[in-house]
Legacy VTK file of the C-alpha trace (Angstrom):
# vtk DataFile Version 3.0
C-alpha trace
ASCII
DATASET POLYDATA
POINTS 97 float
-5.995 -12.859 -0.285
-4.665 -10.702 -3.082
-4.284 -12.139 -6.725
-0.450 -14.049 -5.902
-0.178 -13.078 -9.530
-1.138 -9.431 -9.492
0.812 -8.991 -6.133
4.180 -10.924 -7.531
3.589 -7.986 -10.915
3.405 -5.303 -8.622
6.524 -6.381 -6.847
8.457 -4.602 -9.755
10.011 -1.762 -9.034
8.420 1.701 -10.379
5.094 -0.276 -10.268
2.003 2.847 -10.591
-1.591 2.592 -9.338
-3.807 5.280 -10.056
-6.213 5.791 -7.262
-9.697 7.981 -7.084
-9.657 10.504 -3.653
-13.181 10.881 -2.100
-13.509 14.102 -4.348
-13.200 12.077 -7.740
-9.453 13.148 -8.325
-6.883 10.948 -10.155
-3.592 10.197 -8.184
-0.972 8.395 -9.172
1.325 6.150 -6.609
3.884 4.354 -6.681
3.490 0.746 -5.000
6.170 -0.443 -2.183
4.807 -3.316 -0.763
1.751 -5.846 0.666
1.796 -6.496 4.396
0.341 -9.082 6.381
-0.995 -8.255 9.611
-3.548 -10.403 11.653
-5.028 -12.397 8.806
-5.622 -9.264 6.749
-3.367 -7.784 3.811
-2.747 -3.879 2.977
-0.874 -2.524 0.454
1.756 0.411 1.190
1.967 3.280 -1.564
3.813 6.635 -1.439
2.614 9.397 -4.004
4.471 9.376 -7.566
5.572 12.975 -6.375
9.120 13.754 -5.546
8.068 15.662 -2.699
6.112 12.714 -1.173
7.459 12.071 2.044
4.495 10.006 3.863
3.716 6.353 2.539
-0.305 5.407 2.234
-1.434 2.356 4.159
-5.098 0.984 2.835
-6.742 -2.305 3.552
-7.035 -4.745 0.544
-10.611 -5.876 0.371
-10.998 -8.705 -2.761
-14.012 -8.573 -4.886
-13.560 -11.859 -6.735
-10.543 -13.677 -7.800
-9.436 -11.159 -10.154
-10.554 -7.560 -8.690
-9.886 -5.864 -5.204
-10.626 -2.419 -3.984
-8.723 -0.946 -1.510
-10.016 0.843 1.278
-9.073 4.076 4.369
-8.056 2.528 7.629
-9.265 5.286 10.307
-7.705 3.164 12.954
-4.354 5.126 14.325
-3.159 2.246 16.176
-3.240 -0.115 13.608
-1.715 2.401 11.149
1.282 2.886 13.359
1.918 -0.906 13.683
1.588 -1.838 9.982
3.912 0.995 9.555
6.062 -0.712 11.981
6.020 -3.521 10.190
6.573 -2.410 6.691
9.789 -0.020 8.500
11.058 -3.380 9.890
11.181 -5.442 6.738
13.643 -2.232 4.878
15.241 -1.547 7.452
18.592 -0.462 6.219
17.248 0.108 2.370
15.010 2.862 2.447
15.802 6.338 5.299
12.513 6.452 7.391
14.139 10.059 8.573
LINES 1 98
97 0 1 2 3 4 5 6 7 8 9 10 11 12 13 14 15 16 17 18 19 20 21 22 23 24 25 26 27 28 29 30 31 32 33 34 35 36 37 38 39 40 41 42 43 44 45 46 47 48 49 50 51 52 53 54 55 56 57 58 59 60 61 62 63 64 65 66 67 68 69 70 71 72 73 74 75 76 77 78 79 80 81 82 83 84 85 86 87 88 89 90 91 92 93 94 95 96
């Protein structure tokens, strides 16, 4: 499970995680949320970009108590119904048009 702690920081609004892309470059999102599907937990990010229109789904993988690395999720099915889920739960807060 995530660090409760970490998780309960990152809840602020305007939280930023800096992540590495497979060609070593720095990119900054902004974190939305933590969903639980099936056991597992994956965090939901959109780009700090104002032209960001498509949220990030990755797979929280903990290291030790304190560290976690997050990780791709190739599966398209599985995308779609975390994305379903996350939708769901701001429904009526945030346009998904």
């Amino acid at each position: 499970m995530a660090n409760e702690e970490f998780m309960e920081e990152m809840e602020n609004e305007g939280t930023l995680i800096t992540l590495e892309d497979e060609e070593g470059n720095e990119i900054e999102f902004e974190f939305l949320d933590v969903v639980e599907y099936e056991g597992e937990e994956y965090i939901v990010l959109i780009e700090n970009d104002e032209e960001a229109d498509e949220v990030v789904i990755l797979k929280i993988n903990a290291i030790d108590d304190e560290t976690e690395e997050y990780a791709s999720i190739e599966d398209e099915e599985l995308l779609e119904k975390l994305f379903e889920i996350f939708k769901s739960k701001y429904e009526g807060d945030i346009d998904f048009a």
